[in-house]
C-alpha positions as a Markdown table, in Angstrom:
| # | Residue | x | y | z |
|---|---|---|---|---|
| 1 | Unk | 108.7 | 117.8 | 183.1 |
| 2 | Unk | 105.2 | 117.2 | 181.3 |
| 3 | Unk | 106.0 | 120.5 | 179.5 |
| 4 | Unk | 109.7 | 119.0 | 178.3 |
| 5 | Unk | 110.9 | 122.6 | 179.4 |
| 6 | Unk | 113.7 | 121.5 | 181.8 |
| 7 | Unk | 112.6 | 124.1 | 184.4 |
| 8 | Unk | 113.0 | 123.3 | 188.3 |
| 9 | Unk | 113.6 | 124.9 | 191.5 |
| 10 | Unk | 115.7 | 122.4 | 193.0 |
| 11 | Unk | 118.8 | 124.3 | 191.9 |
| 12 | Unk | 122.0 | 124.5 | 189.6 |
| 13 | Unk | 122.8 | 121.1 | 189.9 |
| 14 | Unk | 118.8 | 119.9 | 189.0 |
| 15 | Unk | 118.4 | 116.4 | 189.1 |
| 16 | Unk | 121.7 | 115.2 | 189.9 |
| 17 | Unk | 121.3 | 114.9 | 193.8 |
| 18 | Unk | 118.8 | 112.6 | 193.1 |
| 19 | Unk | 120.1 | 110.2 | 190.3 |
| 20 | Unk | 120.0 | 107.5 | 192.6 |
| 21 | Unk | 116.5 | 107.7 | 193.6 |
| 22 | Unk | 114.3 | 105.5 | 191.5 |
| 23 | Unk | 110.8 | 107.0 | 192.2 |
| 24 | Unk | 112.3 | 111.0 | 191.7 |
| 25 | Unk | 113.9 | 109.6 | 188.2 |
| 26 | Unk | 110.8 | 107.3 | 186.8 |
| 27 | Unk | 107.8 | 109.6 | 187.8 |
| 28 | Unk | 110.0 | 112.8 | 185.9 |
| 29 | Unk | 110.8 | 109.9 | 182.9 |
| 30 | Unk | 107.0 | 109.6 | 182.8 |
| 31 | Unk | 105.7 | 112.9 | 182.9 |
| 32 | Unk | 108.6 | 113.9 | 180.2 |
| 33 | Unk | 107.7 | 110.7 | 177.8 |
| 34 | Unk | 103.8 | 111.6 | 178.2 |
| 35 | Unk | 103.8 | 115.2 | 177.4 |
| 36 | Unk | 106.3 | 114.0 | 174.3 |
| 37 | Unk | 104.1 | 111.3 | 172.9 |
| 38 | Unk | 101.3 | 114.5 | 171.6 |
| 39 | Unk | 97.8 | 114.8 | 172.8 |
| 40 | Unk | 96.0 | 113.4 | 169.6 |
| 41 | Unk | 97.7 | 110.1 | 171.1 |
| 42 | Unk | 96.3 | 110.3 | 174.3 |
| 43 | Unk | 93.0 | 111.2 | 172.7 |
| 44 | Unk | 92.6 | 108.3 | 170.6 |
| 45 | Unk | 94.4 | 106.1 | 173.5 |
| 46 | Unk | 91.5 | 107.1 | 175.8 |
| 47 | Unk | 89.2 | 107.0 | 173.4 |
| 48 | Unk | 89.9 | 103.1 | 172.0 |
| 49 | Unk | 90.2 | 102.3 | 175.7 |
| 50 | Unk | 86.5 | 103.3 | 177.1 |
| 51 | Unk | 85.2 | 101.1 | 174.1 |
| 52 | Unk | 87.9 | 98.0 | 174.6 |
| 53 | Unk | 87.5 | 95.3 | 177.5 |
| 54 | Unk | 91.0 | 95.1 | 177.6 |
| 55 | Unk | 90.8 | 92.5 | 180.9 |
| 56 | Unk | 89.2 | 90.0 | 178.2 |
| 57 | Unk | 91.4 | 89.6 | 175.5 |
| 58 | Unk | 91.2 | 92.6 | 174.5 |
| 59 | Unk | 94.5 | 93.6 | 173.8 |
| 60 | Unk | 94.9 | 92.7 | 170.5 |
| 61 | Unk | 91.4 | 94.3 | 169.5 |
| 62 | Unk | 92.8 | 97.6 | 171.5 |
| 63 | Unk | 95.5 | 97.6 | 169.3 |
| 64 | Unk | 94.2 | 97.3 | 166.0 |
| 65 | Unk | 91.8 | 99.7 | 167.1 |
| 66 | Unk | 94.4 | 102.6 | 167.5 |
| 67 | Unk | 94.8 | 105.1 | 164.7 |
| 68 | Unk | 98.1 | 104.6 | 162.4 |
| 69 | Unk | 99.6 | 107.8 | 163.8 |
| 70 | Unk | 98.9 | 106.7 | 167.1 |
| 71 | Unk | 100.9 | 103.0 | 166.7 |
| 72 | Unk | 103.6 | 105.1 | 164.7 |
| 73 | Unk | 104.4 | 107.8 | 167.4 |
| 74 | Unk | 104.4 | 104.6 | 170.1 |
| 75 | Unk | 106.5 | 102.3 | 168.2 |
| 76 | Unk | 109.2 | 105.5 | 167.2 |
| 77 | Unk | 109.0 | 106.6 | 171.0 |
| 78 | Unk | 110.2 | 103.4 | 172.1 |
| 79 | Unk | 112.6 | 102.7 | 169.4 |
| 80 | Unk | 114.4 | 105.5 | 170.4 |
| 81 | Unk | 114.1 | 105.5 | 173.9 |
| 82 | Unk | 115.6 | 102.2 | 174.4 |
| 83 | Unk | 118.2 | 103.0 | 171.3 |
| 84 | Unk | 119.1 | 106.1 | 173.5 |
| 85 | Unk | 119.3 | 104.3 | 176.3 |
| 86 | Unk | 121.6 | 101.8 | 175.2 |
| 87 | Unk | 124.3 | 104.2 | 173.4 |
| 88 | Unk | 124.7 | 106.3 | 176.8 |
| 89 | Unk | 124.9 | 103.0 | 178.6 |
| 90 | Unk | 127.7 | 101.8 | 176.6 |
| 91 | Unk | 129.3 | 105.0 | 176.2 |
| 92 | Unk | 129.0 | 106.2 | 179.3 |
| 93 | Unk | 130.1 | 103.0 | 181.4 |
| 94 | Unk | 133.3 | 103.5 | 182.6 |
| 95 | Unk | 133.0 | 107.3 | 182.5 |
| 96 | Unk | 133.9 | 108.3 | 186.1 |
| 97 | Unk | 132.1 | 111.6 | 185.7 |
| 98 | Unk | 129.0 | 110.3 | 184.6 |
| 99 | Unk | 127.8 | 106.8 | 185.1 |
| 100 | Unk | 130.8 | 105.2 | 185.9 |
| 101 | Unk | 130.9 | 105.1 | 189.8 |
| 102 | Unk | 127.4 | 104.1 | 189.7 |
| 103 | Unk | 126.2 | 100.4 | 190.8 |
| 104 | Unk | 124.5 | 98.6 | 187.5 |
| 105 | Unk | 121.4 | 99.4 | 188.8 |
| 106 | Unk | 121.7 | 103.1 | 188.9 |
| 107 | Unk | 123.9 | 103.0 | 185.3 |
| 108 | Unk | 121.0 | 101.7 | 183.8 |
| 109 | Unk | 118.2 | 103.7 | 185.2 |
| 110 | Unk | 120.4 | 106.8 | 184.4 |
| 111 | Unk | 120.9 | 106.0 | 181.1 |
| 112 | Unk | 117.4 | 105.8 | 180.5 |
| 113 | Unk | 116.5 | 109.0 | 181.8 |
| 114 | Unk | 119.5 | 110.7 | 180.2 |
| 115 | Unk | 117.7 | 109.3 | 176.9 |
| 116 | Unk | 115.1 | 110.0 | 177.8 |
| 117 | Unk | 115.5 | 113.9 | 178.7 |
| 118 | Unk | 118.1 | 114.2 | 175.3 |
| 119 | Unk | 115.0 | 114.8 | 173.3 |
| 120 | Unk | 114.1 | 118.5 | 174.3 |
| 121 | Unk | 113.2 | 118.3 | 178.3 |
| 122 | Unk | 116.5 | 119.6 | 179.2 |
| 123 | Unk | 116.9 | 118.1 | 182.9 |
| 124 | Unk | 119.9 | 116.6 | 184.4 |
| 125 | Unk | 120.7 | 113.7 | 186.2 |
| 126 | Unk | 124.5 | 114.0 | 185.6 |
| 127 | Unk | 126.5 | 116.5 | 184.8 |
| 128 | Unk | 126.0 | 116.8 | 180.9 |
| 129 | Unk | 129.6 | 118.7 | 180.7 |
| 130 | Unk | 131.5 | 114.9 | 182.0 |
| 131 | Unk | 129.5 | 113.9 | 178.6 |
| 132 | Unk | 131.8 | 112.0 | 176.2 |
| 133 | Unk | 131.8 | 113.8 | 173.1 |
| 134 | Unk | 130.3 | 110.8 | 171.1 |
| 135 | Unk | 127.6 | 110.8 | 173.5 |
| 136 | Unk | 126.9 | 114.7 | 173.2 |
| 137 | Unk | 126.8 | 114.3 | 169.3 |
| 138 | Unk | 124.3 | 111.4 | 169.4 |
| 139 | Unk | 122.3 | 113.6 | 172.0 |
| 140 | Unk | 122.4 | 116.5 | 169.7 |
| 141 | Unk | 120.8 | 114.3 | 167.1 |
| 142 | Unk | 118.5 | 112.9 | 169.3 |
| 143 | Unk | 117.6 | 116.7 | 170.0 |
| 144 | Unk | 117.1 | 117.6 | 166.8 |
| 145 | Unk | 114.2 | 114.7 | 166.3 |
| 146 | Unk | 112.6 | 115.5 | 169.6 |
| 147 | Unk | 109.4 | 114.5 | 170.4 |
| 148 | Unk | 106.0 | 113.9 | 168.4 |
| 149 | Unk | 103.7 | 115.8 | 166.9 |
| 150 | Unk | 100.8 | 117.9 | 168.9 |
| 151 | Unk | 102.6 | 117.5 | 172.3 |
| 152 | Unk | 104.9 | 119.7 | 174.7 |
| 153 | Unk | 108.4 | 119.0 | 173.3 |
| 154 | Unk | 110.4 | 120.7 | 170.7 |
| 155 | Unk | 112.7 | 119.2 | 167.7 |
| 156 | Unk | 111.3 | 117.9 | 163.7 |
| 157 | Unk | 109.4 | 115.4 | 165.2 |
| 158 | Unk | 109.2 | 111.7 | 165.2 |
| 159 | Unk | 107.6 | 111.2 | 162.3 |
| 160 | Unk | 108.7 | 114.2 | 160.8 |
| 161 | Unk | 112.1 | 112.3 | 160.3 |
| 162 | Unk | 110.2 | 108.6 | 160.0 |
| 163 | Unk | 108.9 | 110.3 | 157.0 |
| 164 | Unk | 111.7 | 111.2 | 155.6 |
| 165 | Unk | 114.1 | 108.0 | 156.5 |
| 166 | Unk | 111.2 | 105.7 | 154.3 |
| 167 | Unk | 111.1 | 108.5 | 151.3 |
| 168 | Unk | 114.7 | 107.4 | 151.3 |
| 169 | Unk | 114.5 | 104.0 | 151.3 |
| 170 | Unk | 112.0 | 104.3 | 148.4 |
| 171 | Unk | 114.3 | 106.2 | 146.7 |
| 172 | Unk | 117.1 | 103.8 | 147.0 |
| 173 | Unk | 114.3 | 101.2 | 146.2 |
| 174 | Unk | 113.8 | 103.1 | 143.3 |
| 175 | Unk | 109.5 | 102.8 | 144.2 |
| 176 | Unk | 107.5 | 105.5 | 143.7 |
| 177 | Unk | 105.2 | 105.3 | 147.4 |
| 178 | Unk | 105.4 | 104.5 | 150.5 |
| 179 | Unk | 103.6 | 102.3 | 152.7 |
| 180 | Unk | 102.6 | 102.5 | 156.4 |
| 181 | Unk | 100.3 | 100.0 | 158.2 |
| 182 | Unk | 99.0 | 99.2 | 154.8 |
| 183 | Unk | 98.5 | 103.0 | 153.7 |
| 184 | Unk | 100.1 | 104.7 | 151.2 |
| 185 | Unk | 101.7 | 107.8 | 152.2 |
| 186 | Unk | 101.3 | 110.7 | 149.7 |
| 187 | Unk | 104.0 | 112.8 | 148.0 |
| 188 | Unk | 102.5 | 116.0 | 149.4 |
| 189 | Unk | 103.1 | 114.6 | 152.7 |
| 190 | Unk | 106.8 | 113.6 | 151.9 |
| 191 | Unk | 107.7 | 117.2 | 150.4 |
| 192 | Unk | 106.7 | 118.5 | 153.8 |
| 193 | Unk | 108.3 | 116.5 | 156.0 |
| 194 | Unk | 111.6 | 116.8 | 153.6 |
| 195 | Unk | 111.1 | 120.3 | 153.6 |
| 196 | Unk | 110.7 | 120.8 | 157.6 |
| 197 | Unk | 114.1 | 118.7 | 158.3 |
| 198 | Unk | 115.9 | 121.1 | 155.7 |
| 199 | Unk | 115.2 | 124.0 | 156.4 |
| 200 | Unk | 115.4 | 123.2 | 160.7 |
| 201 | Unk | 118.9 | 121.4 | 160.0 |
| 202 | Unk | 120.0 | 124.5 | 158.1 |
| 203 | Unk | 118.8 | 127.0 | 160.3 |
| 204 | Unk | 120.3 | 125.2 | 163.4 |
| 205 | Unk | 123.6 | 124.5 | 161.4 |
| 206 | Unk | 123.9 | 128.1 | 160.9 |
| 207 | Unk | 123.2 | 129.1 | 164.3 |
């Protein structure tokens, strides 16, 4: 799970004997999100934290603290998390071959993890073939971002495609840079990040 390599030995049917069992579901969700959120963010997490009081107002100085790449891969992991979540809960609802025997409990902790384990770890809490087609294409984009930069899963990258979404909106804004937590963000930077979504969307199209 920490690997986001989907491997298990419980079986063909993985995790879906135990989609109802809360501490199974969350400690895999956990070990999945924290090998996806990239070790440079765990370095500089650990490294603000043994300098920070954080049990004395802290907080705040903990946060400003934190590099810009480490606030941006934090921010994009829960945007799309919970975004993730929230499209499989929906359109998964009433799906009897998914979520949709489930109590509201369980619909929501499943959608979560099914999120949660779109972006590259590969496990299975219910069978992915009772999928509704619009939820399989949103997963399929939400494989192709993956996880963040310097850590165990696969796909662009979060801020891969961040960095391409706000060259676009500078475009459209007809501006000439970019700004991030008050930095500019170069062109050289933009070409490559344009450059790796092309030529990864092309390839996979192909294939």
């Amino acid at each position: 799970a920490f690997c986001n390599a989907g491997i298990d030995i419980i079986g063909p049917n993985s995790l879906i004997d135990y989609n109802t069992d809360p501490l199974i579901i969350t400690v895999t969700t956990l070990l999945i999100v924290l090998g996806g959120l990239g070790y440079v963010v765990w370095f500089d997490l650990i490294a603000v934290g043994r300098k920070t009081n954080i049990g004395k107002g802290g907080l705040k100085f903990f946060a400003k603290r934190l590099s810009e790449h480490t606030k941006l891969v934090i921010a994009l992991t829960f945007f799309l998390l919970i975004s993730g979540a929230i499209f499989v809960f929906i359109l998964e609802y009433n799906n009897p071959e998914t979520i949709g025997n489930m109590t509201l409990g369980d619909k929501i902790l499943n959608s979560f993890f099914q999120s949660v384990t779109f972006r590259t770890a590969g496990f299975a809490a219910v069978p992915q073939q009772g999928l509704k087609e619009s939820t399989a294409f949103m997963g399929c984009l939400y494989m192709f971002i993956g996880g963040s930069p310097v850590g165990t899963a696969g796909g662009v990258k979060t801020v891969t495609v961040f960095m391409v979404a706000l060259n676009t909106v500078a475009f459209i804004r007809n501006r000439d840079e970019s700004v991030i937590f008050n930095r500019n963000v170069t062109a050289d930077i933009m070409r490559k990040a344009t450059s790796i979504v092309t030529v990864s969307f092309t390839i996979t199209f192909v294939f």
